[in-house]
Z-matrix of the N, CA and C atoms (Angstrom, degrees):
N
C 1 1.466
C 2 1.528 1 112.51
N 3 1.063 2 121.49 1 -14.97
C 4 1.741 3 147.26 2 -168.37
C 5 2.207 4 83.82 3 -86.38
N 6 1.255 5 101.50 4 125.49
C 7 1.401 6 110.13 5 170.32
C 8 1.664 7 114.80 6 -70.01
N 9 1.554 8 112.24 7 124.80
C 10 1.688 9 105.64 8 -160.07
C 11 1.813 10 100.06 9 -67.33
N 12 1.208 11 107.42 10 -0.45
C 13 1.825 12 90.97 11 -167.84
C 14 1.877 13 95.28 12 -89.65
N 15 1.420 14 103.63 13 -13.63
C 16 1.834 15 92.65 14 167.73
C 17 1.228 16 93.77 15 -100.93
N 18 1.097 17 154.19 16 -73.80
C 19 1.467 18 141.60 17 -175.32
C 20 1.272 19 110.87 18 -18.10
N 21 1.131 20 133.47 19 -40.69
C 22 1.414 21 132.71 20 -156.75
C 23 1.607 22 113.03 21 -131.46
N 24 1.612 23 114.57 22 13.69
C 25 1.378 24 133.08 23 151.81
C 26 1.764 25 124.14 24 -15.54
N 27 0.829 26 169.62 25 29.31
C 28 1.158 27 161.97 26 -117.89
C 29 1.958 28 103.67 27 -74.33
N 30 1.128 29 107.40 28 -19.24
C 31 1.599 30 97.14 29 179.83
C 32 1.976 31 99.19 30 -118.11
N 33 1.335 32 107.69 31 177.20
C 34 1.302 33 102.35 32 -163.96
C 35 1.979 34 122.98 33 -83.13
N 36 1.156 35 111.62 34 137.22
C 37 1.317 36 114.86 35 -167.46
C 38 1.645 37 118.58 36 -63.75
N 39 1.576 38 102.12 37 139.07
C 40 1.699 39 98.43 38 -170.55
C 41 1.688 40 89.98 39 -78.42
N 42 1.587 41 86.41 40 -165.00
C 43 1.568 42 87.01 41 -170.53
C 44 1.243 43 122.75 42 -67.85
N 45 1.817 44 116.33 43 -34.49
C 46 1.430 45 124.05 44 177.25
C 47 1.541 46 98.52 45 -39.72
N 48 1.319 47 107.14 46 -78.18
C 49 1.435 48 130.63 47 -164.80
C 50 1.951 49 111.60 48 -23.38
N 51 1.542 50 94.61 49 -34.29
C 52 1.435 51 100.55 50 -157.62
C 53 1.586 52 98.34 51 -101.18
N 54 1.204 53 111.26 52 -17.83
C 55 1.748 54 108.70 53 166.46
C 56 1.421 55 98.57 54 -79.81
N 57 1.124 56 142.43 55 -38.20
C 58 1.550 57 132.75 56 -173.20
C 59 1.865 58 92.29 57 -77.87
N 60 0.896 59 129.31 58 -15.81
C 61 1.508 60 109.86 59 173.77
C 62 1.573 61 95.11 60 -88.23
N 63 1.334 62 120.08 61 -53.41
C 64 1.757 63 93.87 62 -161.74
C 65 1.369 64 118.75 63 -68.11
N 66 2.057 65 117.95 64 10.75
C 67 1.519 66 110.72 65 160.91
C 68 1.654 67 113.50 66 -59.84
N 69 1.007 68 123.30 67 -32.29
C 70 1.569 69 131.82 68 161.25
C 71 1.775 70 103.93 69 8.01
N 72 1.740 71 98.39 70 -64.38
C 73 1.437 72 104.89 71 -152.81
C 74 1.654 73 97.89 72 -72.04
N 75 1.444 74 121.73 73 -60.53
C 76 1.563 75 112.78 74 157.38
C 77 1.574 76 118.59 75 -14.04
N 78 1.325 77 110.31 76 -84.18
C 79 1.688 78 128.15 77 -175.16
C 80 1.496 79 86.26 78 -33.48
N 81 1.517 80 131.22 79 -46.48
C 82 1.802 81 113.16 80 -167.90
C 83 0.769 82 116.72 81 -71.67
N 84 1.888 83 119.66 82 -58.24
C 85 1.564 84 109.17 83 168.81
C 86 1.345 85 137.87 84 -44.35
N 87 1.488 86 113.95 85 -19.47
C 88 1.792 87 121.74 86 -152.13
C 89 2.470 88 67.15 87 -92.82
N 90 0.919 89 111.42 88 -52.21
C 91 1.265 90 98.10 89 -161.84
C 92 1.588 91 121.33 90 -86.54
N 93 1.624 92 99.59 91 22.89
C 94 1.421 93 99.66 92 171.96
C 95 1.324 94 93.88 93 -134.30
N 96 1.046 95 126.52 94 8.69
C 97 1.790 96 124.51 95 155.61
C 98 1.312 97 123.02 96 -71.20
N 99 1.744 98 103.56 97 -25.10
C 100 1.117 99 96.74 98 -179.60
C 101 1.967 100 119.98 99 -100.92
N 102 1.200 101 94.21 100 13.65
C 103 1.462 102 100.61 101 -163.99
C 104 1.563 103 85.27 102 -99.96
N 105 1.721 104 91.40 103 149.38
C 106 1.646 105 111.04 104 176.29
C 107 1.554 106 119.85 105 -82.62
N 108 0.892 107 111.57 106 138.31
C 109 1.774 108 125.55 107 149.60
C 110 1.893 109 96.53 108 89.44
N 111 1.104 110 111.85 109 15.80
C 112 1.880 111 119.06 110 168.80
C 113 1.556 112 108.82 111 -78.40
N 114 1.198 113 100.96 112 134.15
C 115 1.562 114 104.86 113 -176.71
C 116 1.655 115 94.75 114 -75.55
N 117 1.114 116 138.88 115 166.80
C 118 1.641 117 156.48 116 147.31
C 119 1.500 118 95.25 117 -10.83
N 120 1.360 119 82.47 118 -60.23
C 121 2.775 120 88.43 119 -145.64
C 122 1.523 121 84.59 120 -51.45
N 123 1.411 122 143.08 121 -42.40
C 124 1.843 123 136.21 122 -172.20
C 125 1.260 124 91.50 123 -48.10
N 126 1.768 125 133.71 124 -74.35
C 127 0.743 126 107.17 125 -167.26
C 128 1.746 127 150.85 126 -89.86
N 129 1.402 128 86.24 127 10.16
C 130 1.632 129 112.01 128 168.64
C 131 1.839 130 97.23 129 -74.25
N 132 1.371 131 116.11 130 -48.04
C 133 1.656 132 113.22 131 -156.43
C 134 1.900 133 88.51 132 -75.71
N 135 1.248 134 116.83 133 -9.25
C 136 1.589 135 103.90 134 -171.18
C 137 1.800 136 107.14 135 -74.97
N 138 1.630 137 107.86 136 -48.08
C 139 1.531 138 140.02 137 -178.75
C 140 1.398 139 85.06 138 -58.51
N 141 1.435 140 138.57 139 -83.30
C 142 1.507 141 140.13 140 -148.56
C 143 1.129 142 130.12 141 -108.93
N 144 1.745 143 110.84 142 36.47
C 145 1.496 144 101.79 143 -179.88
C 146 1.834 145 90.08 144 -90.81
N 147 1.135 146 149.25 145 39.54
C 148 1.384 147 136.78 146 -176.23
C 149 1.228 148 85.70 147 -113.59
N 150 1.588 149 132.71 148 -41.69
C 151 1.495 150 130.21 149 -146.84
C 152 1.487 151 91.09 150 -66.00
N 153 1.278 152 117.07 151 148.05
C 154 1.694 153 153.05 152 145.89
C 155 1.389 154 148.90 153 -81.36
N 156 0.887 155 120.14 154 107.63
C 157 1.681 156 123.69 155 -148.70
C 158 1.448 157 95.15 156 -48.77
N 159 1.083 158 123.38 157 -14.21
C 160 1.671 159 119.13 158 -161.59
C 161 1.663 160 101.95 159 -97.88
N 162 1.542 161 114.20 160 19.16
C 163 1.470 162 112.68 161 -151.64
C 164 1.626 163 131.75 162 63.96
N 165 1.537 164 110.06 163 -22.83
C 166 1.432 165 124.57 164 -163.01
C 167 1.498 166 117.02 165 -59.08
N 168 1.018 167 115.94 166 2.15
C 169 1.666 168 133.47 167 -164.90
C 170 1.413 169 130.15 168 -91.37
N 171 1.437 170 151.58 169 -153.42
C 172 1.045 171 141.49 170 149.34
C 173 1.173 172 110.07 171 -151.91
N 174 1.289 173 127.24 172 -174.10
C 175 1.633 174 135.84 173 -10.98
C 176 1.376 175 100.39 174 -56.79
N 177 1.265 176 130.81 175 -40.93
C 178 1.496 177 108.46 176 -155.18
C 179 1.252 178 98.49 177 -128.02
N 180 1.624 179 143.16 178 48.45
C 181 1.123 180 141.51 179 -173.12
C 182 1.210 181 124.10 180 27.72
N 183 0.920 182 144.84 181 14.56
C 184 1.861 183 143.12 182 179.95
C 185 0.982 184 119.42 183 -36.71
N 186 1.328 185 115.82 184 153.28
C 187 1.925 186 106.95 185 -175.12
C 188 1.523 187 110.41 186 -152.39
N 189 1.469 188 99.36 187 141.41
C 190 1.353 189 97.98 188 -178.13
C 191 2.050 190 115.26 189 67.21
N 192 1.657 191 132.79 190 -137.50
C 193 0.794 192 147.42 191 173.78
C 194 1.396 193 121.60 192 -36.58
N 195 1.680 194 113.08 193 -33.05
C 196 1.245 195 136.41 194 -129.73
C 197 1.396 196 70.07 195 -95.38
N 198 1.418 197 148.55 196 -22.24
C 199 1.737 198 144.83 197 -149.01
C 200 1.681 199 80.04 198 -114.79
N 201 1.426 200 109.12 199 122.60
C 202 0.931 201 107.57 200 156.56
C 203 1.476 202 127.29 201 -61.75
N 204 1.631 203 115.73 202 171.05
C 205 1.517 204 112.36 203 -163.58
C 206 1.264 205 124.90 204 -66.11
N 207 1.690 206 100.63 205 -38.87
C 208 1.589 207 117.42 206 169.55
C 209 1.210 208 124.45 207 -64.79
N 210 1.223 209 114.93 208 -27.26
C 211 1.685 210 121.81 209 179.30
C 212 1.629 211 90.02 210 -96.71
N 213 1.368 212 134.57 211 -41.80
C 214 1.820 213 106.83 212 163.44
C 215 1.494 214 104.27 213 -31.35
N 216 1.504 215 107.36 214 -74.15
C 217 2.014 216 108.96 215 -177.49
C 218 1.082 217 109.74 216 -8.53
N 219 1.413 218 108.71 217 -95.08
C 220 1.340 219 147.11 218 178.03
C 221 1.483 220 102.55 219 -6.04
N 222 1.442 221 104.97 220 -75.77
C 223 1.583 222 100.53 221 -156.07
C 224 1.535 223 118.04 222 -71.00
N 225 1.765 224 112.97 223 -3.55
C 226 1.376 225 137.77 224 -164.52
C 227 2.229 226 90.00 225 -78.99
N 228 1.550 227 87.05 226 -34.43
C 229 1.769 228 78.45 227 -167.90
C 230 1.280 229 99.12 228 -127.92
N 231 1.044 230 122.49 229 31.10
C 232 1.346 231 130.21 230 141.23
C 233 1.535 232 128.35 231 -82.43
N 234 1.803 233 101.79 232 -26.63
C 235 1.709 234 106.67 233 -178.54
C 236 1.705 235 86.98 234 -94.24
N 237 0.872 236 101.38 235 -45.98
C 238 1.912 237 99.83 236 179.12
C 239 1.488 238 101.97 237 -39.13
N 240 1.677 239 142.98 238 -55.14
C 241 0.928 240 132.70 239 151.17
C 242 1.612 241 154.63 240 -41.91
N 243 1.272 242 109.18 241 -31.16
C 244 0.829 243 142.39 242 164.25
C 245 1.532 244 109.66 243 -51.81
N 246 1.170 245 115.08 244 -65.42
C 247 1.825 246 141.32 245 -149.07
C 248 1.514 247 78.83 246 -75.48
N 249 1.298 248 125.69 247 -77.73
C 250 1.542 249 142.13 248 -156.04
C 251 1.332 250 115.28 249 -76.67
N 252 1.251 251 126.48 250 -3.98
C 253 1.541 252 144.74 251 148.27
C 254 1.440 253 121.01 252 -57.11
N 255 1.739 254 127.76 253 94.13
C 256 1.699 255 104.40 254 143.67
C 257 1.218 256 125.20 255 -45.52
N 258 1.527 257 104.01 256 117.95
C 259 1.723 258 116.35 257 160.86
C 260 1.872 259 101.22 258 -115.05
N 261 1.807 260 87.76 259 150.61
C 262 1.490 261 71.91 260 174.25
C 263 1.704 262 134.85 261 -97.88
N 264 1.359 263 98.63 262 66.43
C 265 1.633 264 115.50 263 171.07
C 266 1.756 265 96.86 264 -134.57
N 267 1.507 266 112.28 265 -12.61
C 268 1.779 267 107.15 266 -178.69
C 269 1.225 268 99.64 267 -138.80
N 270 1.611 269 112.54 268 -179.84
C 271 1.296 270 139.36 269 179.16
C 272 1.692 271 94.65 270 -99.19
N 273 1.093 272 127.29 271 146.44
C 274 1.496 273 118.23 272 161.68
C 275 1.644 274 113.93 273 -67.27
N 276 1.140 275 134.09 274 175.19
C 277 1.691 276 136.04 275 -163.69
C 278 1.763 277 86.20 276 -118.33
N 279 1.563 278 99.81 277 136.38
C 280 1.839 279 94.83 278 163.27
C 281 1.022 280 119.25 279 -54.34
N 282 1.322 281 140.68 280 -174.54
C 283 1.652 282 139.66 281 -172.67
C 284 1.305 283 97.38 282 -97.83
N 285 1.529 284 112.63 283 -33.23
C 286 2.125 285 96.95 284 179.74
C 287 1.508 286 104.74 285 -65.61
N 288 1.225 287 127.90 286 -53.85
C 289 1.492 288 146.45 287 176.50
C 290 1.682 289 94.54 288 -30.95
N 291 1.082 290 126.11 289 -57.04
C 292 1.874 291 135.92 290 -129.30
C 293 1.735 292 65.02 291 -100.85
N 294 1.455 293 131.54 292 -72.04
C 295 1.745 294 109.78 293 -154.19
C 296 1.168 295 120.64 294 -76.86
N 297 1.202 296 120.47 295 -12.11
C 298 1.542 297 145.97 296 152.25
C 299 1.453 298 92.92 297 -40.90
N 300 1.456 299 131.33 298 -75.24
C 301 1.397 300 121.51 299 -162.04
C 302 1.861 301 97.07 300 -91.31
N 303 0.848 302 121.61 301 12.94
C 304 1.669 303 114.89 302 159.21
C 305 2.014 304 93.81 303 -84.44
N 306 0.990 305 94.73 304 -78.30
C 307 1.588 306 111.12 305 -175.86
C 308 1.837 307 98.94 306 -29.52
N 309 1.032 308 130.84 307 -23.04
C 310 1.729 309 142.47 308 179.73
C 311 1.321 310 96.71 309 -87.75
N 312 1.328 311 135.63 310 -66.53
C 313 1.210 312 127.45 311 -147.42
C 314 1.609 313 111.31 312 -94.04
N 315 1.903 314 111.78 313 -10.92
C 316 1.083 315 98.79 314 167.43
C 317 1.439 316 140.70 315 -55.33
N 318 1.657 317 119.23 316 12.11
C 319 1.218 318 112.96 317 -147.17
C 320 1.842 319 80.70 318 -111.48
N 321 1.182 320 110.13 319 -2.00
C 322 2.187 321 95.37 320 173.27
C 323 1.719 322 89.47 321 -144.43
N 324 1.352 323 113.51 322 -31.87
C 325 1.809 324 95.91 323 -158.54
C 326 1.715 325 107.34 324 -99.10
N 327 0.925 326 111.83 325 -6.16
C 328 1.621 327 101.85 326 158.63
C 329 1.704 328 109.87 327 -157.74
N 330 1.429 329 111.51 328 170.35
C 331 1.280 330 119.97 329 -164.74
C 332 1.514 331 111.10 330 -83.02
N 333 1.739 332 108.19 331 126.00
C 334 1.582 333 100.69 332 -144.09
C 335 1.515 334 102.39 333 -96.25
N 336 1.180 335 123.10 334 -6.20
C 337 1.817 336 99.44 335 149.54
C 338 0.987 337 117.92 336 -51.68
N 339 1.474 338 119.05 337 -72.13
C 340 1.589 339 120.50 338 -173.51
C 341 1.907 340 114.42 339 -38.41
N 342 1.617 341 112.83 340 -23.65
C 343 1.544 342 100.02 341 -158.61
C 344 1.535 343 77.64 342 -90.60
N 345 1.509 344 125.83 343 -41.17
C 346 1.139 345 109.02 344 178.63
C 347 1.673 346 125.50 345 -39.05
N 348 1.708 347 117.63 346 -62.14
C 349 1.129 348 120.84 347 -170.96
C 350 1.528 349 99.88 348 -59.67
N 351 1.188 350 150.63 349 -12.08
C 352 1.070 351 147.84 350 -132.64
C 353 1.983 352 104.82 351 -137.53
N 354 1.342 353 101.90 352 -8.65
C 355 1.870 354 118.50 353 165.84
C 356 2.061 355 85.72 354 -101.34
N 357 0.761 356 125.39 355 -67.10
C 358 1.623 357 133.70 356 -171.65
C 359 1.506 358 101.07 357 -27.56
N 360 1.908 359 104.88 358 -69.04
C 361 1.394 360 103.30 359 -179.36
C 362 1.733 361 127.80 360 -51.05
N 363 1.551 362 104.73 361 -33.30
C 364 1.332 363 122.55 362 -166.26
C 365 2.008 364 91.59 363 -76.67
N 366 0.974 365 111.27 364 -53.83
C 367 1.677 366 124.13 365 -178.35
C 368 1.397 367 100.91 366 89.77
N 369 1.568 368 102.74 367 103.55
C 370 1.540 369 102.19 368 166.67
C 371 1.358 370 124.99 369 -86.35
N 372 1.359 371 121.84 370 -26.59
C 373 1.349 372 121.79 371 171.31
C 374 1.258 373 96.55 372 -143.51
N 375 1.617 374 121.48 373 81.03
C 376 1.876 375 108.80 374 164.25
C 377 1.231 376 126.87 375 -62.66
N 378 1.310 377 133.27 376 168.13
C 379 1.399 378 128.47 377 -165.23
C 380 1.327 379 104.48 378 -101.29
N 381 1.877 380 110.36 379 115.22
C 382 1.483 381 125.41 380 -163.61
C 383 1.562 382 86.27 381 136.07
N 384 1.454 383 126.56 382 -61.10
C 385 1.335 384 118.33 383 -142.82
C 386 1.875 385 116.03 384 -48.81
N 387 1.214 386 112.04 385 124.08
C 388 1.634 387 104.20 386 -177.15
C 389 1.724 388 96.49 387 -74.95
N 390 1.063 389 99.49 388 167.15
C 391 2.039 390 114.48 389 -159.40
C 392 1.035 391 97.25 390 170.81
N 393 1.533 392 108.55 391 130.29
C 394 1.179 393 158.80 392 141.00
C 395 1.804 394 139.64 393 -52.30
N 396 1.500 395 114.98 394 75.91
C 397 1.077 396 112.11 395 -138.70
C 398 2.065 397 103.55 396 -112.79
N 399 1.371 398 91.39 397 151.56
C 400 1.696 399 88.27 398 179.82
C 401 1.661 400 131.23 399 -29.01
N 402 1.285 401 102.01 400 118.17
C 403 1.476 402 107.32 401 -165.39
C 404 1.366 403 125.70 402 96.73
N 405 1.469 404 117.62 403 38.82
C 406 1.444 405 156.07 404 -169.87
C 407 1.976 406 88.85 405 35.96
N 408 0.864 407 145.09 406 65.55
C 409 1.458 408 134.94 407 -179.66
C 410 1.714 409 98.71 408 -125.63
N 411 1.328 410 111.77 409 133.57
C 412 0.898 411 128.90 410 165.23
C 413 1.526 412 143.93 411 -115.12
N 414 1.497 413 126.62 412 131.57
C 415 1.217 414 115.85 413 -151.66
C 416 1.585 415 95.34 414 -152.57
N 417 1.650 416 123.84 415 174.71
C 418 0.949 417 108.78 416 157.01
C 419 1.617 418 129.30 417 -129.19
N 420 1.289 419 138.82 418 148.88
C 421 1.276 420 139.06 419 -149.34
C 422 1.761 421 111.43 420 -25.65
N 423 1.211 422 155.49 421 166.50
C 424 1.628 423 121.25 422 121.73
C 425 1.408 424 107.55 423 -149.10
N 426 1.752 425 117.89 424 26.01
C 427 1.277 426 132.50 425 170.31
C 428 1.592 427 127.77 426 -137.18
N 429 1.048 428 144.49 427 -121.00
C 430 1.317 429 173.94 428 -65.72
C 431 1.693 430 140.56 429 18.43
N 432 1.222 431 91.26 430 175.66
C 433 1.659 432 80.84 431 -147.72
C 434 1.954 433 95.10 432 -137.73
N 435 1.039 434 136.01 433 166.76
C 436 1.188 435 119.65 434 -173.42
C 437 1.622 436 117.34 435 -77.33
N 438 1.415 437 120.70 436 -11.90
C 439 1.075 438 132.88 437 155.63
C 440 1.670 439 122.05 438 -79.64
N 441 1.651 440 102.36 439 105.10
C 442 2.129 441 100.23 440 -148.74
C 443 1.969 442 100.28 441 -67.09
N 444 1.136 443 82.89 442 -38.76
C 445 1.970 444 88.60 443 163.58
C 446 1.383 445 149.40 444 -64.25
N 447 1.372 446 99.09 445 12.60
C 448 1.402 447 125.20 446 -150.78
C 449 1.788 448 105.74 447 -160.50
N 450 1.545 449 115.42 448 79.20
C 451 1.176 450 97.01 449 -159.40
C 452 2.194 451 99.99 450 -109.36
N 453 1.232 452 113.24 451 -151.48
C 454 1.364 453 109.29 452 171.58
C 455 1.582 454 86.47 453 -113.83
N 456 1.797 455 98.36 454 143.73
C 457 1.596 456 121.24 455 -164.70
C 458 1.575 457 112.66 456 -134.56
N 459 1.013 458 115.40 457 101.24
C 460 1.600 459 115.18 458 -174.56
C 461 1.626 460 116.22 459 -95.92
N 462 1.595 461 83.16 460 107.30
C 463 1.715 462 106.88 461 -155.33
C 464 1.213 463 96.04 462 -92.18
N 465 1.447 464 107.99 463 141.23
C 466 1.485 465 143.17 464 163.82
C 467 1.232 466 142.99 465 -146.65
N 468 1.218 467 119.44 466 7.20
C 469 1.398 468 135.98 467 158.82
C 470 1.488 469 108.93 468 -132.08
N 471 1.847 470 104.72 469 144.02
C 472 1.426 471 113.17 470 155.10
C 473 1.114 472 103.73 471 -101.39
N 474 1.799 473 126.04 472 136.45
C 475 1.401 474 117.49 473 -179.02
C 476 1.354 475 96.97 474 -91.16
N 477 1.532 476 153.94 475 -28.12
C 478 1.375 477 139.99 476 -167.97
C 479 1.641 478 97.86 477 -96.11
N 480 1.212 479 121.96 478 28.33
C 481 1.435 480 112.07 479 171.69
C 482 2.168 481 91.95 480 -119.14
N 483 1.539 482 110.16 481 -28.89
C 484 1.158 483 132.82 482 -174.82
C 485 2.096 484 96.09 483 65.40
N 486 1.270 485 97.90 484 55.43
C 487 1.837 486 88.85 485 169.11
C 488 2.211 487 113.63 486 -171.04
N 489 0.896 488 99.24 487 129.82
C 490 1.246 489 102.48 488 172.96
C 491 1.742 490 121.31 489 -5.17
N 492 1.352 491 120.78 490 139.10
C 493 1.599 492 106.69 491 172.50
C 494 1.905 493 95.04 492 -136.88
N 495 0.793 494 84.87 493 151.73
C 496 1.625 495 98.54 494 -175.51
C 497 1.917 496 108.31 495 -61.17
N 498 1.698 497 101.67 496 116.31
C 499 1.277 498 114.34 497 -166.54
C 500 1.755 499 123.21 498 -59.92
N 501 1.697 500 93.32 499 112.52
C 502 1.743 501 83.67 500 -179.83
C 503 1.794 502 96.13 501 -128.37
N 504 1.182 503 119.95 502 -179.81
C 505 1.461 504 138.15 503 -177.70
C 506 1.561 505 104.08 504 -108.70
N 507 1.643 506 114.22 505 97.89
C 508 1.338 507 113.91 506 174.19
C 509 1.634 508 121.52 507 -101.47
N 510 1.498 509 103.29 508 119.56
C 511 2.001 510 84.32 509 -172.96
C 512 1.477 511 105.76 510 -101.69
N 513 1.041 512 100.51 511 122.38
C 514 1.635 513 118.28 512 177.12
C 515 1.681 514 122.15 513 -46.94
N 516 1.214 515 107.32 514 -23.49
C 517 1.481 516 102.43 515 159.20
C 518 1.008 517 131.44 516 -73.94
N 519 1.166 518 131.08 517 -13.26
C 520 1.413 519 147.57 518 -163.05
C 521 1.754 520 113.26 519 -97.53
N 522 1.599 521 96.27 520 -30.68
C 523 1.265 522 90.69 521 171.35
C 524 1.668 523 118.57 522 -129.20
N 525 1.256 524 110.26 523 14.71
C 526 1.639 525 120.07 524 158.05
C 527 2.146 526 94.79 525 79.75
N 528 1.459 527 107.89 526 26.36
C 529 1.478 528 102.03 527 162.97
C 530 1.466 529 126.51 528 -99.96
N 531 1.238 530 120.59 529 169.40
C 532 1.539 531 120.57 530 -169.53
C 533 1.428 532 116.32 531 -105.94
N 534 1.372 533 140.31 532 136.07
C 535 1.405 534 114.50 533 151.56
C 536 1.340 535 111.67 534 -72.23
N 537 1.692 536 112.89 535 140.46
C 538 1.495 537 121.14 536 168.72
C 539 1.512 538 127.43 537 -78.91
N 540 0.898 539 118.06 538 -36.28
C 541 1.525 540 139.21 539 149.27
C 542 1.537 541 129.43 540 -173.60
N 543 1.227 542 103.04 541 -170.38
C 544 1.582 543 100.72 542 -177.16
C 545 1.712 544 108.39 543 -77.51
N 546 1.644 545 96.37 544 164.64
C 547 1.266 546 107.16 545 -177.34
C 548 1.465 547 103.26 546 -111.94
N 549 1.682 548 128.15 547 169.23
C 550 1.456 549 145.18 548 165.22
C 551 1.620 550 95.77 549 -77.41
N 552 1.301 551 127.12 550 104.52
C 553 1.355 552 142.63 551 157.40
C 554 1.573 553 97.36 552 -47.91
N 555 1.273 554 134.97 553 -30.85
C 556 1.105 555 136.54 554 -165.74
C 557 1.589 556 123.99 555 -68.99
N 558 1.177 557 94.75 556 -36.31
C 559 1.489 558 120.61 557 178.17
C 560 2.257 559 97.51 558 -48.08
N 561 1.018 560 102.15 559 -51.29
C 562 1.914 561 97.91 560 -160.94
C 563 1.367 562 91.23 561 -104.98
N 564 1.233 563 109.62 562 161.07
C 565 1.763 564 130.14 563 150.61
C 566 1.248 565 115.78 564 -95.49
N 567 1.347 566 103.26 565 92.71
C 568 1.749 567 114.37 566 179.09
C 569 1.232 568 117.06 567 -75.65
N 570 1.187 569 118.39 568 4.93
C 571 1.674 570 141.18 569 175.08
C 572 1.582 571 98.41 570 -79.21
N 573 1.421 572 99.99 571 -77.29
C 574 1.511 573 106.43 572 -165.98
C 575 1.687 574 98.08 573 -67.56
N 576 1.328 575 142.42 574 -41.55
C 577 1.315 576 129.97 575 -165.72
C 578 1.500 577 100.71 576 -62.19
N 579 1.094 578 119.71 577 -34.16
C 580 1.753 579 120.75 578 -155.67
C 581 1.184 580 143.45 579 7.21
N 582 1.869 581 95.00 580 83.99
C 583 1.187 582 127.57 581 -159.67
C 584 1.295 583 93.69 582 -104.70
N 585 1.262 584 141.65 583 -5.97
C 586 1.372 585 121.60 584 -177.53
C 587 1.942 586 92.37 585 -113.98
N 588 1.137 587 148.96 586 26.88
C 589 1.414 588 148.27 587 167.63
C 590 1.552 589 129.50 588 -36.74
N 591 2.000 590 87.01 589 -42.81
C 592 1.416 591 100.31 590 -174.36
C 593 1.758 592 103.49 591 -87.65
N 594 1.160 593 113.28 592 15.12
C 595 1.842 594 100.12 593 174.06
C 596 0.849 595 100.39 594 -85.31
N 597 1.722 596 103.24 595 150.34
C 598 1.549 597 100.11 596 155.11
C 599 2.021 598 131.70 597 -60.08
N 600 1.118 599 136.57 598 149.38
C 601 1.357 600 164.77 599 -166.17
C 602 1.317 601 88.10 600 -19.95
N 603 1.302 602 104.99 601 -72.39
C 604 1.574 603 111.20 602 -151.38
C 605 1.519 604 95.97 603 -81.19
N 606 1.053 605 133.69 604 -65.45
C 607 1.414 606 135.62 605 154.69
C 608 1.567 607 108.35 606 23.53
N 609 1.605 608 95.22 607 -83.56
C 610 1.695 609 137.44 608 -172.64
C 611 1.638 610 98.56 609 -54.06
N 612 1.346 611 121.30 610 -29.13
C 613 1.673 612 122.24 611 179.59
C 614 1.475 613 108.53 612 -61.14
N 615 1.271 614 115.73 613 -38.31
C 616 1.804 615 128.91 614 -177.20
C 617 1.423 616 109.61 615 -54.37
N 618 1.337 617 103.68 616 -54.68
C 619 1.853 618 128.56 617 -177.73
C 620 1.391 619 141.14 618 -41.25
């Protein structure tokens, strides 16, 4: 119902443009009212996946509680979509990048258990994952930490030195660094280096 020459805009929409896109959420409800055998929350999550825990949202600004639970969901993986989507005015965002800025914005635009449980399900850094962390150093996951973006990283390569560094356990909360993205596990033989020995069993299964 959205006209394809703003849908499909390649530079950014003036203001008209961008009130005729957020009829969107209308156009969903009016067309899931009429569809059979949908429980309510479809067509509540169609109307309010824009709203923002911070109120900041629309159609009708709601805030906090006032968003129902499903449309909290909703709008949590709707920007997750959004972000990590080629459109043609963007590049899509990698998925560490995209929950990285979920994990940021949970603190006004959505309700941050849910974004929490909802980086957990997606797995931003599972334990095994090789990553690439501030200050070209590379390591791979073998903790977490209460900060989900910020995990403990058991480093063993510098990549801008291109050579082995003597294996320690760095936790990223502790010192306010980022992983940049993931690494090719493929690259080393974590068999033959056996740097992960001292974990415990099950631990060492991830690795």
């Amino acid at each position: 119902m959205i006209p394809d020459e703003i849908l499909n805009k390649p530079g950014k929409l003036n203001h008209l443009e961008f009130e005729i896109i957020k009829k969107h959420v209308e156009y969903s409800e009016e067309v899931l009212q009429d569809a059979i055998g949908l429980p309510d929350d479809a067509r509540d999550m169609g109307l309010h996946h824009h709203e923002r825990f911070d109120g900041h949202g629309y159609p009708h600004g709601l805030k906090g509680k006032e968003i129902s639970y499903a449309s909290q969901i909703t709008s949590i993986c709707d920007v997750y979509d959004a972000i990590t989507s080629d459109r043609c005015y963007k590049d899509g965002m990698e998925s560490v990048t995209a929950l990285r800025k979920l994990y940021e914005w949970s603190d006004y635009h959505f309700n941050k258990d849910l974004t929490y449980k909802f980086i957990r399900c997606i797995g931003v850094y599972p334990i095994g994952s090789c990553v690439k962390v501030e200050g070209d150093l590379i390591g791979v996951v073998i903790g977490s930490t209460e900060s989900l973006a910020q995990p403990v990283v058991r480093v063993f390569y510098n990549d801008n030195k291109q050579d082995q560094v003597p294996v320690y356990d760095l936790d990223l909360s502790s010192t306010n660094q980022q992983v940049l993205c993931y690494e090719d596990p493929n690259r080393w033989d974590f068999q033959q280096m056996e740097i992960f020995n001292d974990l415990p069993a099950d631990l060492r299964s991830f690795c």
